[in-house]
C-alpha positions as CSV (number, residue, x, y, z in Angstrom):
1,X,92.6,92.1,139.5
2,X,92.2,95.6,140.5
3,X,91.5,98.6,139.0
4,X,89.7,102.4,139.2
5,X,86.5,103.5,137.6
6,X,86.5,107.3,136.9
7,X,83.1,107.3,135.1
8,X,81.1,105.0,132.9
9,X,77.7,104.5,131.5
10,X,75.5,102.5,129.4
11,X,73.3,103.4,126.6
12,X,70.4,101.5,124.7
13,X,69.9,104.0,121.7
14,X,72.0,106.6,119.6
15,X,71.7,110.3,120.5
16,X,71.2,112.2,117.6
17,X,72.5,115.7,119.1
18,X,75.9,114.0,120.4
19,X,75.9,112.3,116.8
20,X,76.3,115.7,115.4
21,X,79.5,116.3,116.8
22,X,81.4,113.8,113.9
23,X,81.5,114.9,110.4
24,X,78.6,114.1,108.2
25,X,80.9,112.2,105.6
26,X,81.4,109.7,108.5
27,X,78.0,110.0,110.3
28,X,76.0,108.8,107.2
29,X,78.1,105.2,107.4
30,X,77.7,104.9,111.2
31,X,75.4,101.9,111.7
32,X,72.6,101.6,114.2
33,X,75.6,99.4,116.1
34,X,78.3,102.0,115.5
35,X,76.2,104.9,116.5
36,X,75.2,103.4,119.7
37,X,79.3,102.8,120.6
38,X,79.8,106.6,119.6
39,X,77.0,108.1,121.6
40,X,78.5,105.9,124.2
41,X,81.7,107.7,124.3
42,X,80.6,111.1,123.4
43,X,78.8,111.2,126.4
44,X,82.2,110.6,129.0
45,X,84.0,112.3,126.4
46,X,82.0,115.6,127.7
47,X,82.6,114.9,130.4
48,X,86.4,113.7,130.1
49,X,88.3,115.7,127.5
50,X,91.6,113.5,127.5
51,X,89.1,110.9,126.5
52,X,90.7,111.9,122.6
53,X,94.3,110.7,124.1
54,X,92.9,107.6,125.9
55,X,93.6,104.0,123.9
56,X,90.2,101.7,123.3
57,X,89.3,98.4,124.3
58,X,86.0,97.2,121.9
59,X,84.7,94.1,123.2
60,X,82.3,92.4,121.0
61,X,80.5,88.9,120.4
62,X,78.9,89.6,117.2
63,X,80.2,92.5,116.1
64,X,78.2,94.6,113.6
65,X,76.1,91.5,112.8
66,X,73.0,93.3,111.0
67,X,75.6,94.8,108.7
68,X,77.0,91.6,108.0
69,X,73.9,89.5,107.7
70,X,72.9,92.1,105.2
71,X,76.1,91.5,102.9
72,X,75.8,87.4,103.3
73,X,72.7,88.0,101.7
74,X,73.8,90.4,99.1
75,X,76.4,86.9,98.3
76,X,73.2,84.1,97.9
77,X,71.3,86.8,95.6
78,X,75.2,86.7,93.4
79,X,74.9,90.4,94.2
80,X,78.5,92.2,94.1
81,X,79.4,93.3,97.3
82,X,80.5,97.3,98.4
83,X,83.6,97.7,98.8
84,X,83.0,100.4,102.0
85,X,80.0,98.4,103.4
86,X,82.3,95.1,103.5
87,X,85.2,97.3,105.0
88,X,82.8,98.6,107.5
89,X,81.7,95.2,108.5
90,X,85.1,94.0,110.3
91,X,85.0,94.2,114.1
92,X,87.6,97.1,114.4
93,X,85.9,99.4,111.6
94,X,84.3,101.4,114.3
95,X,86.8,102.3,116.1
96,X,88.6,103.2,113.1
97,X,85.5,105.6,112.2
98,X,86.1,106.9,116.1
99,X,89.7,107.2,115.9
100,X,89.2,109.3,112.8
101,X,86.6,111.7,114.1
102,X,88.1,112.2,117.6
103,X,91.5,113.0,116.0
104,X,92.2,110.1,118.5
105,X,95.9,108.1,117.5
106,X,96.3,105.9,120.5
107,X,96.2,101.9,120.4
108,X,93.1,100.5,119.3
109,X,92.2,96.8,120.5
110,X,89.1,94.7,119.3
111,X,87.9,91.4,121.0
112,X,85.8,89.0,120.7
113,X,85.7,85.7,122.5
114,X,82.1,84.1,122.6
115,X,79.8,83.8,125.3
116,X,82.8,85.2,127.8
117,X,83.2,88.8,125.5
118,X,82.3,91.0,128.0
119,X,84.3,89.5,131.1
120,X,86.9,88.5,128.9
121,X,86.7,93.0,127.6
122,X,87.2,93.4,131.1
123,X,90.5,91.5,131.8
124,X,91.6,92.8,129.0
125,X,91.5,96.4,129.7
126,X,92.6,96.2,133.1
127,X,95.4,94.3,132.5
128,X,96.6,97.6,130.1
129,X,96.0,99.6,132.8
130,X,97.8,97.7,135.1
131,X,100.6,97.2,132.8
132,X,100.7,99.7,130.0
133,X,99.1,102.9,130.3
134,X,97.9,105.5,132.9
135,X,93.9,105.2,131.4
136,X,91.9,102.6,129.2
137,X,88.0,103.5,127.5
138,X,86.6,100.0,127.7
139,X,83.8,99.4,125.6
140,X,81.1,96.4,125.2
141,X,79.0,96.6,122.9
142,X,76.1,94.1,120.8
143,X,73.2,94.5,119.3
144,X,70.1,91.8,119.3
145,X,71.1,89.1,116.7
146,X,69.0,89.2,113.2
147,X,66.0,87.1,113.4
148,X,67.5,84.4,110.7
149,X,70.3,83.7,114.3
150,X,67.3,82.9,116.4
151,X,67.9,79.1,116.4
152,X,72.1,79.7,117.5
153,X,71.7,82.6,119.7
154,X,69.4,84.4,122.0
155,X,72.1,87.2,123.4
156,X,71.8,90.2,124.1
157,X,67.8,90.5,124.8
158,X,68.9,94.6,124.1
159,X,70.7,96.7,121.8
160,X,73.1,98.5,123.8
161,X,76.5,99.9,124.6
162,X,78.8,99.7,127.9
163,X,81.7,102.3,128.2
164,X,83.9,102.3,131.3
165,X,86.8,105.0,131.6
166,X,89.3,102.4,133.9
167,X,92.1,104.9,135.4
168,X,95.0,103.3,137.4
169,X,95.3,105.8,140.3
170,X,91.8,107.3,140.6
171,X,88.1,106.7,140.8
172,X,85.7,104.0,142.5
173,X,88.1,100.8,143.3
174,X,87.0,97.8,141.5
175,X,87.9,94.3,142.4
176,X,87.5,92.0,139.2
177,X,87.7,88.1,140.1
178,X,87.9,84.9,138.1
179,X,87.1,81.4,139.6
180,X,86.6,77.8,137.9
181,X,83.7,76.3,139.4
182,X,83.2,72.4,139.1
183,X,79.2,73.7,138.7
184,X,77.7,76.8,137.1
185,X,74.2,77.5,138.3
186,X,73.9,81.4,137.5
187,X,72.8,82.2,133.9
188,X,72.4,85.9,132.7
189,X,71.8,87.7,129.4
190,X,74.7,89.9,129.3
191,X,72.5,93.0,128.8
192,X,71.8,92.6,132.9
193,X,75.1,91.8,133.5
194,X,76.3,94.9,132.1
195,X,73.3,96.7,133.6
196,X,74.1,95.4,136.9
197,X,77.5,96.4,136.9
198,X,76.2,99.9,135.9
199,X,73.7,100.4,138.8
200,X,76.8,98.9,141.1
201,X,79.3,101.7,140.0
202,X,76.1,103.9,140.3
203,X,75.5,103.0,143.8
204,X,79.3,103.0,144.4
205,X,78.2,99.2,146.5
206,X,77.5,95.8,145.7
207,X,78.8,92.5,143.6
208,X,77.6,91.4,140.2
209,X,78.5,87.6,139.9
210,X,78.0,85.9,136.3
211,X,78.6,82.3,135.4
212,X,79.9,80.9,132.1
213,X,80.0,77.5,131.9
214,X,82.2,76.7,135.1
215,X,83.7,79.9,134.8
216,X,82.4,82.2,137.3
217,X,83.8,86.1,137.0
218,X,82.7,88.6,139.5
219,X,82.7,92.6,139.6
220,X,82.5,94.3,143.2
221,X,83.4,98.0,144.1
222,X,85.7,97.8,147.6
């Protein structure tokens, strides 16, 4: 599949300044996992104004997890749960929280599909570009899992958020390809696969290649 990047980058922390651009009634429920995803796209949002007319593709494995974990725990104690912190727990609260500060009313779309999230983030967004709209803001995005999901899962080894502005017309060309392998040798944390694919749009050269379990998905810039 084929598609153009017109800017992207990839953030490990929030950035308080950028932060000040939403309204502090929403600001003061961002999590550390929702303010990462909005410094994310306030940064190409500088730089891309139409950013606030562009749909969203949030892909996820674990979603706001520490928020979550937090409430599962509030349940064993027979605590009564908030209302707003269990709203702001489901995957697509964040973009709901974005959509609302960035005055932004195009389609929204969450995902979240295990170990293959931020591939399967990918196909997702290019196929809207390809099929449905002129731009798509992809997003990936995953925090390191509480402590208490050490024993089920070691991913990512880094907090951090990957936003790609994918344009059907213009940018750096990007070839996105999907083989099933009878072996999988390669094994990455998906913090360096998204880090790779950053320094390769950087560079404007190069091929990341990640393999999930016979499933191997590679990202090169033609």
């Amino acid at each position: 599949m084929r598609a153009f990047v017109a800017d992207s980058t990839l953030v490990e922390t929030e950035c308080r300044e950028r932060l000040k651009q939403i309204p502090a009634s929403t600001r003061r429920r961002l999590s550390s996992y929702a303010k990462v995803i909005m410094t994310a796209i306030l940064e190409l949002s500088e730089r891309h104004p139409q950013l606030k007319e562009t749909p969203v593709v949030l892909a996820t494995r674990h979603g706001d997890l520490h928020r979550t974990e937090k409430l599962l725990r509030e349940l064993v104690r027979g605590e009564v749960l908030s209302p707003t912190q269990f709203a702001l727990s489901v995957n697509n609260a964040v973009l709901g929280q974005y959509s609302m500060a960035a005055d932004n009313r195009q389609a929204m779309t969450t995902l979240s599909a295990g170990e293959q999230t931020y591939p399967l983030g990918w196909l997702e967004a290019v196929s809207q570009v390809q099929s449905e709209t002129r731009q798509v803001l992809l997003v990936y995005a995953d925090e390191v899992p509480p402590a208490v999901y050490s024993g089920q899962v070691h991913s990512p080894v880094r907090s951090f958020a990957h936003a790609v502005l994918l344009d059907r017309e213009n940018g750096q060309k990007l070839i996105l390809d999907r083989l099933v392998e009878k072996e999988s040798q390669l094994q990455e944390d998906v913090w360096l696969v998204a880090n790779g694919v950053q320094q390769m749009l950087d560079s404007c050269s190069g091929k990341v290649v990640k393999d999930y379990n016979g499933v191997r998905w590679s990202w090169h810039v033609a």
